[in-house]
C-alpha positions as CSV (number, residue, x, y, z in Angstrom):
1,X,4.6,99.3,9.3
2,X,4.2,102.3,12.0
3,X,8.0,103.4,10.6
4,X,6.9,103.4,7.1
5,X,4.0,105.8,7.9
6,X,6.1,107.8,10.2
7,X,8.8,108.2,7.2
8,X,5.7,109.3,4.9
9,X,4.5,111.9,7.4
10,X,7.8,112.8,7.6
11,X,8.6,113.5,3.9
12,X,5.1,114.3,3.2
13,X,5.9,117.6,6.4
14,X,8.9,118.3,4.8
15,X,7.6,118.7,1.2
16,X,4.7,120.8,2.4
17,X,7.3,123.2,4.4
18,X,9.3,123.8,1.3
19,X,5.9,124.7,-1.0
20,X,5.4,127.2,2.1
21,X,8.8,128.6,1.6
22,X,8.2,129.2,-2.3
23,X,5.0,130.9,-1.8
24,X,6.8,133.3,0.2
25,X,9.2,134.0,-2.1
26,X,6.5,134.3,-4.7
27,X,4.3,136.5,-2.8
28,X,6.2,138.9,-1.0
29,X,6.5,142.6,-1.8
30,X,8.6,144.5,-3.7
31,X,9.9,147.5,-3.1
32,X,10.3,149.7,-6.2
33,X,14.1,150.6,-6.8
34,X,13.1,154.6,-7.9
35,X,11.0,154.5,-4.5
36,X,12.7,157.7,-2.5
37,X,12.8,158.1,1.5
38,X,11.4,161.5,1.1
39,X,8.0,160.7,-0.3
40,X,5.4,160.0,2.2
41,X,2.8,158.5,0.4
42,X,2.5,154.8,-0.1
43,X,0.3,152.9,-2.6
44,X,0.6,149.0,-2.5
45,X,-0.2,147.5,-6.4
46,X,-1.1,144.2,-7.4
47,X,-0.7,142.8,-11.0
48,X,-2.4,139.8,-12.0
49,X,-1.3,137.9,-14.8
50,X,-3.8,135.4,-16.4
51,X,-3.5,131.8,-16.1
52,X,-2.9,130.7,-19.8
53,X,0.4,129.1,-20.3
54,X,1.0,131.8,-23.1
55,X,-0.3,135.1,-20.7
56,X,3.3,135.2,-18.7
57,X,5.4,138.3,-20.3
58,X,9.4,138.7,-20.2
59,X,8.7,142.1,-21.3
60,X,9.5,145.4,-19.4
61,X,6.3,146.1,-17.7
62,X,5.6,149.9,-16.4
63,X,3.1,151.6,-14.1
64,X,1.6,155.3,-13.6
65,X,-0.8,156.4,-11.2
66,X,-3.7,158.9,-12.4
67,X,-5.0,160.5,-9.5
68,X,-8.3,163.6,-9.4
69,X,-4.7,165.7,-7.4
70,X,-1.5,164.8,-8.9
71,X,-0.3,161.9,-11.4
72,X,2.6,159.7,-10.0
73,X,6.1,159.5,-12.2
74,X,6.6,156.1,-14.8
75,X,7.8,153.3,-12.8
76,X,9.4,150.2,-14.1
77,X,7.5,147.3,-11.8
78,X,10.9,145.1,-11.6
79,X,12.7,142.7,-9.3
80,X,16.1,141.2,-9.8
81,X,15.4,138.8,-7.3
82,X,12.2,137.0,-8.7
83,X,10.6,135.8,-12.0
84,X,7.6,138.2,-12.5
85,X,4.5,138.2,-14.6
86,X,4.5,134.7,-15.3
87,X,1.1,132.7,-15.6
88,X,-1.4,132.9,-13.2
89,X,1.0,134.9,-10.9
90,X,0.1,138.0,-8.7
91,X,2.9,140.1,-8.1
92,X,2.6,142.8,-5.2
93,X,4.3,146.3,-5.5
94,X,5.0,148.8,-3.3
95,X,5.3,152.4,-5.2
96,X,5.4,155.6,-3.4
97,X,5.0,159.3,-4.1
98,X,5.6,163.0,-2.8
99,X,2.5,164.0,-3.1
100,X,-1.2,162.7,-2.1
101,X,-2.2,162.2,-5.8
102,X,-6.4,162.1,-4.4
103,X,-8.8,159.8,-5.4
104,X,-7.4,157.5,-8.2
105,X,-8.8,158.1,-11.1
106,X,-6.8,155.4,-13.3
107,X,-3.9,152.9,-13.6
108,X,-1.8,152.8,-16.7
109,X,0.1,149.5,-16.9
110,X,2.3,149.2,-20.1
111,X,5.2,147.3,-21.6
112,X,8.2,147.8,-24.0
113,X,7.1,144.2,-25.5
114,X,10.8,143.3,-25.0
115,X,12.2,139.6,-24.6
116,X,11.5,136.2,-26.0
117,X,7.6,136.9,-24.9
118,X,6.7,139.7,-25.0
119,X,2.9,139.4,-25.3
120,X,1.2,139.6,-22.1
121,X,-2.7,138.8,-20.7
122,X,-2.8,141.0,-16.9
C-alpha cells in the first residue's frame, strides 16, 4: 500500500513539473525580430486573447505605439517558436524604439485577417 502511494506522488510530481515547463514556454517573452541594438527604449506589451474557443486568431497580428512625442514604426507581434493568440492566451512582447515616444497616448493592434481563422476577440 505505502509503494502505491509513493508511485502516485511520484507520477502525480512528475506531471505537475511538466505543466510547469509548458507554462514557461507559454509565458515567456518575445523579442520582436525588427527590434534593433541601437534603440534604447524598451516597452514590454501584453496581448490578451479572450477565452472563447472561437477568439484564438491565425491571422497576422500587428502593433503601433502612439505616443504625446513620437509614434513607434508597424511591428508584426510574431514568434516562430510558439503558437500565439490562441484562446484565453496572454502573449508578452518586447518592442523597442529610438526615440522616448512620451506619454502613450494609444495602442493600435491590427491584423491582415490571414489563415484558416482569421477572426480574432483580444
Amino acid at each position: 500500500m505505502v509503494i502505491a502511494v509513493w508511485l502516485i506522488y511520484i507520477a502525480l510530481i512528475s506531471w505537475g513539473r511538466m505543466q510547469d515547463k509548458q507554462d514557461e514556454i507559454k509565458t515567456a517573452v518575445t523579442v520582436l525580430d525588427d527590434n534593433k541594438d541601437e534603440h534604447s527604449y524598451v516597452y514590454l506589451i501584453c496581448v490578451v486573447t479572450g477565452w472563447s474557443t472561437s477568439s484564438a486568431t491565425t491571422s497576422n497580428v500587428f502593433i503601433s505605439l502612439k505616443g504625446s512625442w513620437y509614434q513607434s514604426e508597424n511591428h508584426v507581434l510574431q514568434d516562430p517558436s510558439r503558437h500565439l493568440f490562441r484562446s484565453g492566451a496572454e502573449n508578452w512582447f518586447m518592442l523597442t524604439t529610438d526615440d522616448d515616444l512620451g506619454e502613450l497616448n494609444s495602442v493600435v493592434i491590427w491584423t491582415d485577417y490571414s489563415g484558416a481563422y482569421p477572426s480574432w476577440f483580444v
